[in-house]
N, C-alpha and C positions, 0 to 999 in steps of 0.2 A: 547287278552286272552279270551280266552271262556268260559262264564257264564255255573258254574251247571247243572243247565234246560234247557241251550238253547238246541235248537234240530242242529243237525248237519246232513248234506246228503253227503253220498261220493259212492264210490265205492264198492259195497258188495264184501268180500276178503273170498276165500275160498267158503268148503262144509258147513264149521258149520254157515255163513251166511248165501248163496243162498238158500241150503234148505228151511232152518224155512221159507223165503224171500216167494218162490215157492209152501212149505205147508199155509202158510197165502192167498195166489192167488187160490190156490184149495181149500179152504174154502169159498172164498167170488164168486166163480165165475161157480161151477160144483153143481150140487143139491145132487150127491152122491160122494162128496170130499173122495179122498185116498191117503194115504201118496204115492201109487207107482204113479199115473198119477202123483203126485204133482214130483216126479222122473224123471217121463218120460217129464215131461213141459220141466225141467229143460236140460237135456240132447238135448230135441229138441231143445231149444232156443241156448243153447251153439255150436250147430253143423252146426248152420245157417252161411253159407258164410258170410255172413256181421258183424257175431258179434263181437263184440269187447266188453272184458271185462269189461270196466267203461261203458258198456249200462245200466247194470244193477245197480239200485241205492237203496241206505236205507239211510232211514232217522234214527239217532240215537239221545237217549240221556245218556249222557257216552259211556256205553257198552251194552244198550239196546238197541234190533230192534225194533222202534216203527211201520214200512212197508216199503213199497218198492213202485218203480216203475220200468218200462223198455223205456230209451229216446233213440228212434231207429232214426239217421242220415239221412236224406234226403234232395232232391234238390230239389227245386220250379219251375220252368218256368213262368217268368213274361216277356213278349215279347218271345227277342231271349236269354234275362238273366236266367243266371240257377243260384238261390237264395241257398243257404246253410240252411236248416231249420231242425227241430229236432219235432218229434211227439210221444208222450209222451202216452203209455198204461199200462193198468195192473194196475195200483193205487190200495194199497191196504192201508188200519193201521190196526192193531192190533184192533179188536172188542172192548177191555178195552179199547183202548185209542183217543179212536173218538172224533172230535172236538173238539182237544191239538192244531189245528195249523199244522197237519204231510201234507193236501194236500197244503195248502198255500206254505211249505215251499218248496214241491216236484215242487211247478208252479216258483219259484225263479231259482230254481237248476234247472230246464230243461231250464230255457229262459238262465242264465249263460252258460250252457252247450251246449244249440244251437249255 
């Protein structure tokens, strides 16, 4: 059973997710943040051969988006071994809600996910 507070990360579902998800990423990350490039992020990232809808992640508690991340799949070469590994960008939380614990929990969920 899952505690009130706890923070939960799954799979951002939907526009009325990934948006806010994608306008929080153009806020932390463009020095003239817009809701359209935060549009346009989004539209690009979805249209990438590789993507696969659970890349993108939010950390919640309840029904709050407290951020997000994007844990993009990839293979390592160790020798002749091609490793299965996941590399984790975009980290973002909510400006109100900094040092809650939202990147701890995103470095749990990207190493399960890897």
């Amino acid at each position: 059973m899952t505690q009130p507070d706890a923070i939960t990360v799954r799979p951002l579902q939907g526009d009325a997710e990934i948006q806010p998800y994608f306008w929080l990423t153009e806020q932390a990350f463009d020095t003239e943040p817009s809701e359209a490039a935060a549009r346009e992020w989004a539209t690009f990232m979805q249209g990438l051969e590789e993507f696969r809808p659970d890349m993108l992640r939010g950390a919640f508690r309840g029904d709050t988006l407290l951020g997000g991340c994007i844990v993009y799949p990839r293979q390592m070469r160790i020798g002749r071994a091609l490793v299965p590994t996941g590399c984790i960008g975009a980290v973002v939380t909510d400006p109100a809600l900094r040092l809650g614990g939202v990147a701890s929990t995103f470095l749990r969920d990207a190493d399960a996910y890897a």
